[in-house]
C-alpha positions as CSV (number, residue, x, y, z in Angstrom):
1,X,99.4,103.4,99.3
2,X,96.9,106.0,98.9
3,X,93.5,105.7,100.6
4,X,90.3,107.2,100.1
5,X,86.8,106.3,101.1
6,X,84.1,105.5,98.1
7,X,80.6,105.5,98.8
8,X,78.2,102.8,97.7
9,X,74.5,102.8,97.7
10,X,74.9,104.2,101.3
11,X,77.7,102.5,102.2
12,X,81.2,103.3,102.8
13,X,84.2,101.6,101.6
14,X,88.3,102.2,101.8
15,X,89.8,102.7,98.5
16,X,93.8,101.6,97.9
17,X,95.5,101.1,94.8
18,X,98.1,98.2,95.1
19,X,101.0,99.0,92.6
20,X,102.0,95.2,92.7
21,X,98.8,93.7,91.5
22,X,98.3,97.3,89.2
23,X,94.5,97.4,91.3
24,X,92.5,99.4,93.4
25,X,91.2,97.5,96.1
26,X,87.7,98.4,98.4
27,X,86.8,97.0,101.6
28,X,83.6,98.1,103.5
29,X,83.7,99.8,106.6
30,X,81.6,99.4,109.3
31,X,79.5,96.3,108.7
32,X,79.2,93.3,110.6
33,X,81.5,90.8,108.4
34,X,83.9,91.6,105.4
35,X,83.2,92.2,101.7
36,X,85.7,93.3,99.7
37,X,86.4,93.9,95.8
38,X,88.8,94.8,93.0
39,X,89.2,96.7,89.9
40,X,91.6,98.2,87.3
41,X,90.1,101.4,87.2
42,X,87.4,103.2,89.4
43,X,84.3,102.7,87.5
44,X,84.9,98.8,87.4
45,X,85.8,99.3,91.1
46,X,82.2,100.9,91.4
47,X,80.4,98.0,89.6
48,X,82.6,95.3,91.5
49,X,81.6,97.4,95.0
50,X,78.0,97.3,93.9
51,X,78.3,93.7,93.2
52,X,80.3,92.6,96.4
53,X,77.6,95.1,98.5
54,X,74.5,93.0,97.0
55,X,76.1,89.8,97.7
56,X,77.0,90.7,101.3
57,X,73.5,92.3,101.6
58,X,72.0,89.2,100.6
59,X,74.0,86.9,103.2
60,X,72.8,89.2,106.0
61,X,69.4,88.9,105.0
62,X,69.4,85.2,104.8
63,X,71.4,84.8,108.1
64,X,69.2,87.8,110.3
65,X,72.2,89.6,110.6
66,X,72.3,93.3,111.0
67,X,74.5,94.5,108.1
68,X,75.3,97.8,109.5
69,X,77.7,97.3,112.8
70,X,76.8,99.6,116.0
71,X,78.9,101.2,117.9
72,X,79.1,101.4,121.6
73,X,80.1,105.0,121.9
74,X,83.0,103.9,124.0
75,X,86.8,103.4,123.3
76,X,89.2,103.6,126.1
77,X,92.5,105.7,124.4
78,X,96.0,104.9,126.0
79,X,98.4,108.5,125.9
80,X,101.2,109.5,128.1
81,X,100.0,110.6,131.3
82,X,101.7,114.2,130.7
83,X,99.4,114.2,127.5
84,X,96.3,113.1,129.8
85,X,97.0,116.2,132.2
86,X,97.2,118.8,129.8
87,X,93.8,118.0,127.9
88,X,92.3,117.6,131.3
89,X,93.8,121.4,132.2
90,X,92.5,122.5,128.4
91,X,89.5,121.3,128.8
92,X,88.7,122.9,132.0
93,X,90.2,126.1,131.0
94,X,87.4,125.9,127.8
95,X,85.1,125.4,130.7
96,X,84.0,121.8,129.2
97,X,84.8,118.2,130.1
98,X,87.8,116.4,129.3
99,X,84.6,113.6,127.0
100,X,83.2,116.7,125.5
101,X,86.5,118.7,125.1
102,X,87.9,115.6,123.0
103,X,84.7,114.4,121.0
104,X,84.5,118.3,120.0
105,X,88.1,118.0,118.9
106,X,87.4,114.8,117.2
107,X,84.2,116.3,115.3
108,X,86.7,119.4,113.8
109,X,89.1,116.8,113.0
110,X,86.5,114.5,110.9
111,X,85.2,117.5,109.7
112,X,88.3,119.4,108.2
113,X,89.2,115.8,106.1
């Protein structure tokens, strides 16, 4: 499957096309619950998007829920210790933290995509 990431009305949203049901397929990212939708082609995908966003939008409202999910800023990342040593020797070689040395890495990488 290919994936891409459509943007809604400020939203974003992973795009798939499944071969064996001949759709693309969205699902929002980053929101606190799921809405998903389905289309042939990608301006029906749009409209159905649009649709599922509203609807979603709607339930948040209704319930006092947040629609956008926040992030801690935090995730702990499991690598082999050999891994863990050289970043640690990188970093302090480019005179920067192992956190910085990695969230700057991390920023190229979004970046560059």
């Amino acid at each position: 499957m290919m994936m891409n990431i459509m943007e809604i009305n400020g939203y974003r949203a992973i795009i798939q096309y499944d071969p064996e049901i001949e759709m693309f397929r969205g699902e929002f990212i980053g929101i606190n619950g799921g809405a998903d939708f389905y289309a042939k082609d990608i301006e029906g995908l749009r409209a159905e998007g649009e649709i599922s966003l509203n609807v979603f939008l709607e339930m948040c409202h209704e319930d006092g829920v947040e629609p956008r999910k926040e992030y801690s800023g935090k995730f702990n990342l499991r690598l082999p210790s050999m891994l863990h040593g050289q970043l640690v020797e990188k970093a302090a070689s480019d005179g920067t933290s192992l956190n910085q040395w990695v969230t700057d890495a991390l920023t190229r990488a979004i970046q560059t995509t």
